[in-house]
N, C-alpha and C positions, 0 to 999 in steps of 0.2 A: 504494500500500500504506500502511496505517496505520502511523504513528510515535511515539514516544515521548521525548521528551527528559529525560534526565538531569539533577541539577545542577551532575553536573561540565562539562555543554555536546554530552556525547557524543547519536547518535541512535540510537536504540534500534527494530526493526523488531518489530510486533506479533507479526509470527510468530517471531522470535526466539523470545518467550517459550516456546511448545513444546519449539522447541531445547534449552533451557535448565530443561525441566523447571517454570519458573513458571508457566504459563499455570492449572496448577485452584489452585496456590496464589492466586491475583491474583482468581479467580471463587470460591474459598470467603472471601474477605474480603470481596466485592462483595455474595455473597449475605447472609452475616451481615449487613452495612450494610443493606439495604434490609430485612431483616425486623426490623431494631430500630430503624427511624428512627422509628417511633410511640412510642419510649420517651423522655419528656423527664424529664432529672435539671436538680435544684432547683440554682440556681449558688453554693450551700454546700456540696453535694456532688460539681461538678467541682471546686471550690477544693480541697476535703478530697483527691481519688482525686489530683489534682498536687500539694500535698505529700506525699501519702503517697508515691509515685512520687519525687520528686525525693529525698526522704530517703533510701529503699530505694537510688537507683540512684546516690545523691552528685551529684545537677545543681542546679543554683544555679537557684533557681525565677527566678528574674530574665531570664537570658539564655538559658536552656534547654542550658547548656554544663557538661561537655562533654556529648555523646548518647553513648548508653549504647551499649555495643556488637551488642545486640538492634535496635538502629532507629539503626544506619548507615543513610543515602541519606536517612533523614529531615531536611528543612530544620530548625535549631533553633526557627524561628518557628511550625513546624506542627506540634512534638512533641506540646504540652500539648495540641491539636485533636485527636491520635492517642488518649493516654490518656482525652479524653473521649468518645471514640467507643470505646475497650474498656472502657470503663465503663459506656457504653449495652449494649455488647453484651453482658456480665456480667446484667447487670439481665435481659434481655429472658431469658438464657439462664435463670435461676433462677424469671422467672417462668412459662414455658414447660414446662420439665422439670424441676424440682424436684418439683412433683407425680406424674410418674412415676418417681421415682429410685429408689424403696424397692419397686415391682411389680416393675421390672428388677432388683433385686436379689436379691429372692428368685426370677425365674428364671436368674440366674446364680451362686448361690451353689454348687450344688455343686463348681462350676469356681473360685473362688476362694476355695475352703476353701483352709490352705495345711496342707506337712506338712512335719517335719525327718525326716530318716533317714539311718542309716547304710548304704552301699553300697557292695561287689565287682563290679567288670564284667569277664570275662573272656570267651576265645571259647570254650573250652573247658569241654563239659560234667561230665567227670572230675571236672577241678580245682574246678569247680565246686560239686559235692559234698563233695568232700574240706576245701574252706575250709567251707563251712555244717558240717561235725561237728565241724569244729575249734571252730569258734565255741561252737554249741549245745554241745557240753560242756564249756567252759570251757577248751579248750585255750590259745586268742586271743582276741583282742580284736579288733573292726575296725578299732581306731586302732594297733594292730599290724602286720597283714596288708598293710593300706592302702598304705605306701612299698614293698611288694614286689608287688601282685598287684592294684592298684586302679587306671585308668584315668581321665583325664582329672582336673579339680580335685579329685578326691576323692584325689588323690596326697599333696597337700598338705594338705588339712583331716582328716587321721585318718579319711577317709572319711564323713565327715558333710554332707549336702550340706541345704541351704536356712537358714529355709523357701520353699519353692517353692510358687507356687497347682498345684492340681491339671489346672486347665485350661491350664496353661503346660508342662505336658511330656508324653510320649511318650503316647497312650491307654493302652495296655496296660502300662505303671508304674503309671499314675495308678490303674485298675482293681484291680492287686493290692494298691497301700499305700491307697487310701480305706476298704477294712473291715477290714484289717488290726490287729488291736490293738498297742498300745503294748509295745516289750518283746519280743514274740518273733522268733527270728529266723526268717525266712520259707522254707521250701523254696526251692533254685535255681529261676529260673524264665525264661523265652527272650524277650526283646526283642530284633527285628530281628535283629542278625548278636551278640549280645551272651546270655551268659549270667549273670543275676543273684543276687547272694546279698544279701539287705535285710532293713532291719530298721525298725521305724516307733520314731523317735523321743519326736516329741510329733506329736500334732492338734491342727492351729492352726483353728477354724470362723471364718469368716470372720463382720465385726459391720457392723452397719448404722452407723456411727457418720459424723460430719462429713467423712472425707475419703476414706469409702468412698461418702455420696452424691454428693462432688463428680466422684468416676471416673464414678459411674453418670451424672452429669449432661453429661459428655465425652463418656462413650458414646453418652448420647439425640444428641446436638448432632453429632457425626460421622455419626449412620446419617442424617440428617436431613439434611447436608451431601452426603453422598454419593449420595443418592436424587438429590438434585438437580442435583447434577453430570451424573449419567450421561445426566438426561434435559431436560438444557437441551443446546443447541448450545455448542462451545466454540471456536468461528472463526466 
């Protein structure tokens, strides 16, 4: 059976990794390596990517000590070889998907629209009318109601929950607060085992800007990982 040796001296059995849940992690770092070994950076920009690295992380570019505690196991001798190789694979990753970062985007934007709002979750349909008149004619307030009749963290935030992306909670919320306007309070309405009284706060639309292309470019680079995985062998 295949083995592996540690630096502490221990051995390590290939199939262990499974055991242990490493095995796609050890093969999506394998595959990334070999799609970016055609990327060669200029050796003023690994200088540049290990001091930025050693400043960020506090290691003494000298002796590569201490290692940060993201790359335990790594030798200090083989750090800076590490941050040169996620430096290739940054490169290759941008020059790859960055071109489609902004297509993905706008087919996922209605799902990361986000929205704030105010919300009652009860089980009961009654009460649940009875808080929404309360509300709509000014009786309360949701940041009233909230410590007596609200459910989960909205107990503690006066009932205001996000912003949340749309495509991050239940369909049928996400359904009623996406055309919902700003401001009114919405009739009760039934999620799952849950009766709702809401109200849309603000709409947040989601913006194409630097660190909404950097998710899209995570996103290309995982389905691209996992395509791969399912249909390579992994023993």
């Amino acid at each position: 059976m295949d083995q592996m040796t540690h630096q502490s001296g221990a051995t390590i059995e290939v199939a262990e990794l499974g055991g242990y849940r490493l095995w796609k992690a050890l093969l999506r770092a394998r595959l990334l390596d070999e799609a970016s070994a055609s990327f060669t950076l200029e050796p003023e920009d690994v200088e540049s990517a290990w001091q930025g690295f050693c400043k960020k992380s506090q290691v003494d570019p000298a002796t590569a000590l201490p290692v940060p505690p993201d790359y335990i196991g790594c030798p200090p001798e083989l750090l800076k070889s590490a941050i040169e190789r996620e430096s290739r694979t940054a490169l290759w990753k941008k020059a790859l998907f960055e071109p489609q970062a902004e297509e993905r985007f706008e087919t996922r934007k209605p799902a990361l629209d986000r929205v704030v709002y105010s919300l009652l979750r009860v089980k009961d349909a009654g009460l649940a009318r009875e808080l929404w008149f309360r509300i709509k004619e000014g009786e309360a307030t949701f940041a009233e109601l909230a410590p007596m009749y609200a459910s989960g963290n909205e107990v503690y935030t006066a009932g205001i929950v996000g912003p949340v992306a749309l495509g991050a909670m239940h369909p049928g919320l996400a359904g009623v607060l996406k055309p919902a306007p700003v401001g009114e309070v919405l009739r009760p309405f039934a999620v799952a085992e849950w009766y709702l009284v809401a109200r849309v706060d603000h709409h947040l639309p989601a913006e194409f800007d630097d660190a909404m292309k950097a998710q899209m470019v995570d996103e290309l680079v995982h389905i691209w990982l996992e395509e791969r995985c399912h249909g390579r062998p992994t023993a």
